[in-house]
N, C-alpha and C positions, 0 to 999 in steps of 0.2 A: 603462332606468333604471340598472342595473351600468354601463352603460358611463359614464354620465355619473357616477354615484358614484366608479366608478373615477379618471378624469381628477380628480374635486377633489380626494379623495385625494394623488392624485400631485404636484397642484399643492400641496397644503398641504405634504405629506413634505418636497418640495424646497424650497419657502419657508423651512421651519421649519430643514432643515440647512445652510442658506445665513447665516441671520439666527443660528444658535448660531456657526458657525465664522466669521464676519466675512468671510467670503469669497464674492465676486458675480460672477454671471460676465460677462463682459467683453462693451462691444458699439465696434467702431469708429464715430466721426464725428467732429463738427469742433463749435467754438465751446460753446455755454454750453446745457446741455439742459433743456430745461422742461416737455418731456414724453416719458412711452415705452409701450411695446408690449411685453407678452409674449404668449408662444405656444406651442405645440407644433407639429411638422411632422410630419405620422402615416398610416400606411395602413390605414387600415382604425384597429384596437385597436394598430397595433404603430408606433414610435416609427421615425421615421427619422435617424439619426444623422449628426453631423457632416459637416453640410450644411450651405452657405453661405445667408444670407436678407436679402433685400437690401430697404427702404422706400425706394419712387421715391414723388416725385409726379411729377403730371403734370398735363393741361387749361389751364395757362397760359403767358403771354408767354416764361417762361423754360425751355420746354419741358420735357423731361423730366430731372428732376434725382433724384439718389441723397442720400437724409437720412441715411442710418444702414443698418450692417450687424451681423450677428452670424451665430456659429455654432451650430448644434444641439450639445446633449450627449448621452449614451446614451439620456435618456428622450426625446428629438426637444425637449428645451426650448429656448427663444431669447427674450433681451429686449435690445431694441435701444433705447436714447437717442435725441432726436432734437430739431432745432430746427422746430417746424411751420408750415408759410408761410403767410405773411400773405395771400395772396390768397384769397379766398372761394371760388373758384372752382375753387381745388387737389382734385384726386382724389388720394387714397393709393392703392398697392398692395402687396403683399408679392411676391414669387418668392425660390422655393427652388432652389439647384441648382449643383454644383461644389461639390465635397469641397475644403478647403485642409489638414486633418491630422488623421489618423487615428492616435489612440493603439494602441499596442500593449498589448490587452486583448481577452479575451473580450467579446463584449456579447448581446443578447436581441434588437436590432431588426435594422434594413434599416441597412445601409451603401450608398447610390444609387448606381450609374452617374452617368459622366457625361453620360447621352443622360435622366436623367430631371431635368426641371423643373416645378415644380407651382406655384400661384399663386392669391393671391385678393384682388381690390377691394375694401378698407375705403370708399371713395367722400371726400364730401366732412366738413369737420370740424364737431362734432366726432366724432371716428370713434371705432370700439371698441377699449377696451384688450387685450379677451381674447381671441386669437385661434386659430382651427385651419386649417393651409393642410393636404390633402389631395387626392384626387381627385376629387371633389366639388366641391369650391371650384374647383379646375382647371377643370374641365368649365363648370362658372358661367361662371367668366371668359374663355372662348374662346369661351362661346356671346354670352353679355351683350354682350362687347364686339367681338365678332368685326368689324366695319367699322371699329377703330380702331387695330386693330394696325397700326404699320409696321415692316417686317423684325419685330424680336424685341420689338420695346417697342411699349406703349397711349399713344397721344396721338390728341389729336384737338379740334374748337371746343366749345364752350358752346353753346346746351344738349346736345347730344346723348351728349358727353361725359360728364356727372354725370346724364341721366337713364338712360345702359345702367349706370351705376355703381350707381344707385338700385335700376334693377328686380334686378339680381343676388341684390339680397336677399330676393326671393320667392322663388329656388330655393335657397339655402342660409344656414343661421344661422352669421354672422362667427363667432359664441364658441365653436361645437362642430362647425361642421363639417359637421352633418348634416342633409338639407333638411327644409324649412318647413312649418309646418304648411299653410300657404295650399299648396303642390306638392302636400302628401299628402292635402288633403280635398276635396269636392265644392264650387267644380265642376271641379277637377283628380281629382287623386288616381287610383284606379280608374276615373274614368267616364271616362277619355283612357289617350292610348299611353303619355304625357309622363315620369310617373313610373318606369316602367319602363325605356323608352327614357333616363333621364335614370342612371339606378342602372347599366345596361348600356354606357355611354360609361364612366361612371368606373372597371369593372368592367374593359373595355380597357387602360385606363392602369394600374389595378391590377396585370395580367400583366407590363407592362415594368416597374416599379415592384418589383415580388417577384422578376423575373428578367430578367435583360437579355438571355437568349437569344429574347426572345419581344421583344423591343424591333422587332428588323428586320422581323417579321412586323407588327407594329403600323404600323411608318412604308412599309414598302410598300404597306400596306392605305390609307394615308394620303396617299398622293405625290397631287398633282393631277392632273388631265389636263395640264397645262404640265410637268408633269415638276418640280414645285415638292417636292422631297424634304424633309419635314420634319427636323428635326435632334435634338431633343429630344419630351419628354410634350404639352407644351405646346402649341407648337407642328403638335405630329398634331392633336390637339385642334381647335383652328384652324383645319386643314384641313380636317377633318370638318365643322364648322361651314360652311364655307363652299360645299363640292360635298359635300352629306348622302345623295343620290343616289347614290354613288358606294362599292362593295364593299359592299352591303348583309351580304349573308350571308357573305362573307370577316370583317367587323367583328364579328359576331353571332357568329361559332363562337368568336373571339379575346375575348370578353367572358364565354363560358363557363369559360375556363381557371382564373378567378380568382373566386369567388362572395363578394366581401368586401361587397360594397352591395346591398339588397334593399329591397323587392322586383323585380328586374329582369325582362325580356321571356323567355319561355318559350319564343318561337317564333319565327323569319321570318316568319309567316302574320297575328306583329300588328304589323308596319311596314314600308315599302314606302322609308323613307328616316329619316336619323338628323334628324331636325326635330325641336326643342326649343317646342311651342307650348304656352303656357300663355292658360285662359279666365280674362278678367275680366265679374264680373256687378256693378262695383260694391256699391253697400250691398243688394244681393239682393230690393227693392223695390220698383225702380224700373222695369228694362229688359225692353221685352216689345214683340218685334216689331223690333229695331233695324234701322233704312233706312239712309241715305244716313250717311257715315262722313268728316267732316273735321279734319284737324290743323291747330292753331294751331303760330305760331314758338316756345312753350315747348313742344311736343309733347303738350300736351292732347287729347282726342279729343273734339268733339262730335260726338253721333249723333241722329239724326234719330227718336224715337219713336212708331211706327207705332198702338199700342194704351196703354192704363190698364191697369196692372198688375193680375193679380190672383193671390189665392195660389194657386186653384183650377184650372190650364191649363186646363182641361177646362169653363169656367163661360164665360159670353158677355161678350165684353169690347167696350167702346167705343172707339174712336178717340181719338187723343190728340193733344194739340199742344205736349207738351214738347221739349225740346230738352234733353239730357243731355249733362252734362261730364264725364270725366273723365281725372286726372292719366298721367304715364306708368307708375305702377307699380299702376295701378285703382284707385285711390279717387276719394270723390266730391272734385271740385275745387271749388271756394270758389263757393256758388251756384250748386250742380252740376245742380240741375233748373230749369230757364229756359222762360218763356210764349215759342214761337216767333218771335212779333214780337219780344222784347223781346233776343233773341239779336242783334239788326244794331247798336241801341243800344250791347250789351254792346259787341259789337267795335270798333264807332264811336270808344269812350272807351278800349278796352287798347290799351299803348303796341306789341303787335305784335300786326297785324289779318290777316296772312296769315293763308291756310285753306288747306289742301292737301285735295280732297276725293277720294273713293273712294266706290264706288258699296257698297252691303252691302242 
């Protein structure tokens, strides 16, 4: 609760001295702006400084393009102008990273390296104006999108594109930074590794981020088996995502150095690999016994429901013959519980009838 009182605070302060002295701080880009973004760029409680922050989109024909840049000032603020594209289909993102000019002043936060880059998926429009890129968010977006990174940039087709964009925001909220309620409560929360495991990644990135002598420990811990040496924050990130398997308890002692996100993992003895899984129960009413597990071409899931729910685990339950839908970020999708039969109809008439199935 402080911390969030803190940030509006700060955001009001700076508002209020910007809007007396007529003076705004600057964002580069091109042509006639009609919409913007502020934000903060921050570790933990502490303000990262004059730092570069760049809005790409991305997911369409014109691949990845740059809308608008700015830089951080003492307190890590940034508002960037920008023209927003017309395709539907556009994902926003934010990356922080590369200093262009450092005043000559004492200050209070982090002045970054340049091996730290941090980042986060606003998705498709219309997106949030108020944002926090941290480690956290970082973490989101190497795991969320980790199949669409190329070299240093996110691109990649529809749908799959806007739906890793979508679920991002189960583990972290765009405006603050800090993760979801859906991460932190049942059936996440405590009853999985996930939340801990997820505070323990950004808690890595926090060490290089606080100090760049702990950077080269981070990116060694991070090179792949191909000898893919990461370059920047991000980018480790990335790799970890990718071979999770790999430096368990080298990453785990490197996530101890920095305890800025909590609750994180206590021990080695509660993960055996850095895997970001989160449980969806839909609307908590429905699924009981799920079978046979198939994706449609928007990446819906239906599952095949073995029993009739009940609230009671423990009471005698009947066999069922629904068939359950749902979206890629767990909710119920449109006529999300379907009479078996009537699921070939459904697919008959949607205009993508692929099913990719999986056994469960």
């Amino acid at each position: 609760m402080f911390n969030c009182f803190h940030r509006i605070i700060l955001r009001f302060t700076l508002l209020f001295v910007l809007l007396a002295s007529g003076i705004f701080l600057s964002s580069c880009t091109s042509g006639d702006n009609s919409d913007e973004i502020i934000g903060f760029v921050l570790s933990g409680e502490l303000p990262i400084e004059f730092t570069n922050v760049v809005l790409r989109s991305t997911g369409t024909e014109a691949g990845v393009e740059i809308l608008g840049t700015a830089q951080t000032d003492e307190t890590g603020f940034f508002r960037i102008n920008y023209n927003p594209p017309l395709d539907p289909d556009a994902v926003l993102y934010l990356t922080s990273g590369e200093i262009i000019f450092v005043p000559n002043a004492s200050t209070s936060g982090i002045t970054p390296s340049e091996q730290v880059r941090l980042a986060t998926v606003l998705g498709q429009r219309p997106v949030e104006r108020d944002v926090v890129i941290n480690e956290r968010t970082t973490v989101a977006t190497a795991y969320a999108m980790a199949q669409f990174f190329d070299e240093d940039q996110i691109d990649g087709p529809s749908p799959g594109l806007q739906n890793a964009a979508a679920i991002l925001t189960r583990l972290v909220e765009l405006d603050t930074g800090d993760t979801t309620f859906f991460l932190n409560t049942f059936p996440n929360g405590s009853s999985t590794t996930t939340q801990g495991a997820f505070n323990s990644l950004a808690n890595m990135l926090a060490a290089c981020v606080r100090d760049e002598n702990e950077c080269d420990t981070l990116f060694d811990l991070a090179t792949t088996p191909g000898e893919d040496v990461p370059g920047d924050t991000l980018m480790a990130a990335v790799n970890i995502a990718h071979f999770p398997w790999q430096n368990v308890e080298g990453l785990f002692d490197l996530s101890l150095d920095e305890q800025v996100y909590g609750p994180s993992l206590g021990s080695t003895e509660d993960i055996t690999a850095w895997i970001i899984a989160i449980r969806y129960v839909g609307n908590g009413k429905e699924i009981n016994g799920p079978g046979n597990v198939a994706f449609d071409a928007q990446g819906n899931a239906w599952i095949a429901n073995n029993y009739v729910f009940q609230d009671n685990p423990l009471d005698v339950a009947c066999g069922d013959d629904h068939v359950l839908r749902l979206t890629p970020t767990g909710e119920d999708a449109h006529q999300a519980l379907l009479i078996r039969a009537a699921v070939f109809t459904e697919l008959a008439t949607a205009s993508h009838s692929t099913l990719t199935a999986t056994s469960g």
